[in-house]
N, C-alpha and C positions, 0 to 999 in steps of 0.2 A: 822948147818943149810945148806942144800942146797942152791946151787945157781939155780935161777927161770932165765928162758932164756930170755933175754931182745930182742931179736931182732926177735924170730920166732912167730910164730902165736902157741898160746898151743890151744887144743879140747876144750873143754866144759869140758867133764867129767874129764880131767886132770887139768884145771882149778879149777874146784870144788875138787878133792881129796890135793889140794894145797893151800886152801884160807888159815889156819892156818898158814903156813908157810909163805905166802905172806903178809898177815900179819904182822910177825913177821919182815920178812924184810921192812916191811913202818917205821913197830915202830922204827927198827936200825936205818936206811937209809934216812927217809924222803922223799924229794922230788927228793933225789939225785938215790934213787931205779930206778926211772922212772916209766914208765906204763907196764901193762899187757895186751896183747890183745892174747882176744880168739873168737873161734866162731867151729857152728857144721862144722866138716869136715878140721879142720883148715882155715876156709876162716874167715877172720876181719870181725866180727860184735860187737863187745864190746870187752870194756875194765875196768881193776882194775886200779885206780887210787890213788895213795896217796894221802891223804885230805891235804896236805899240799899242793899239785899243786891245788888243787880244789880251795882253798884261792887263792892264787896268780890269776887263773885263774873267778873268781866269778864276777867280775867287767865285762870281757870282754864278760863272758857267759850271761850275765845278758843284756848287751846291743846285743845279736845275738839273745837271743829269742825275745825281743822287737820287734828288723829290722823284723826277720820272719813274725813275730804279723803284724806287718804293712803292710807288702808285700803284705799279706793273705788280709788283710779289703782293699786295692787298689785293688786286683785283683777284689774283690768282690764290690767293690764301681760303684754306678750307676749315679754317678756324681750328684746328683738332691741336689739341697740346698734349705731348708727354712730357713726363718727370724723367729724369736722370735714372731713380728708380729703375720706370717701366721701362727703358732702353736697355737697361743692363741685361734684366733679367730676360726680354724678349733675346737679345743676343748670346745671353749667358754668361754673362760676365759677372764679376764679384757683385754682391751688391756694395752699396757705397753707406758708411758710417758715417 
């Protein structure tokens, strides 16, 4: 097994003639491999990750898409609030007791 260069930036297409093999090194290695970052022209745009960081890391990912989520509908919030009230009656529904 070759060894996959852990600290350069690989292409694209060398990435791709390498999945197998990179591969192979997550299966050995686990989370101990590290990542793979590639992108066209050698510039970081993605990366291979072993599922076993993706675990460890799932919890924190999972609350940065939320924050994002939120950020988004604040930017986008026009501050205006109804009451349960004013929706009923705008629709015409019971009011509510």
């Amino acid at each position: 097994m070759t060894a996959i260069p852990r600290t350069e930036i690989m292409a694209v297409s060398e990435a791709r003639a390498c999945l197998t093999e990179i591969t192979a090194i997550f299966r050995a290695e686990g989370a101990a491999a590290g990542i793979v970052v590639f992108g066209n022209r050698r510039v970081p745009e993605a990366a291979i990750v072993p599922f076993e960081i993706i675990e460890m890391l799932d919890p924190i990912i999972e609350d940065m898409v939320i924050s994002a989520r939120i950020r988004e509908r604040d930017a986008n919030d026009s501050g205006i609030r109804y009451t349960l009230d004013e929706i009923a009656k705008k629709y015409g529904l019971e009011e509510i007791q």
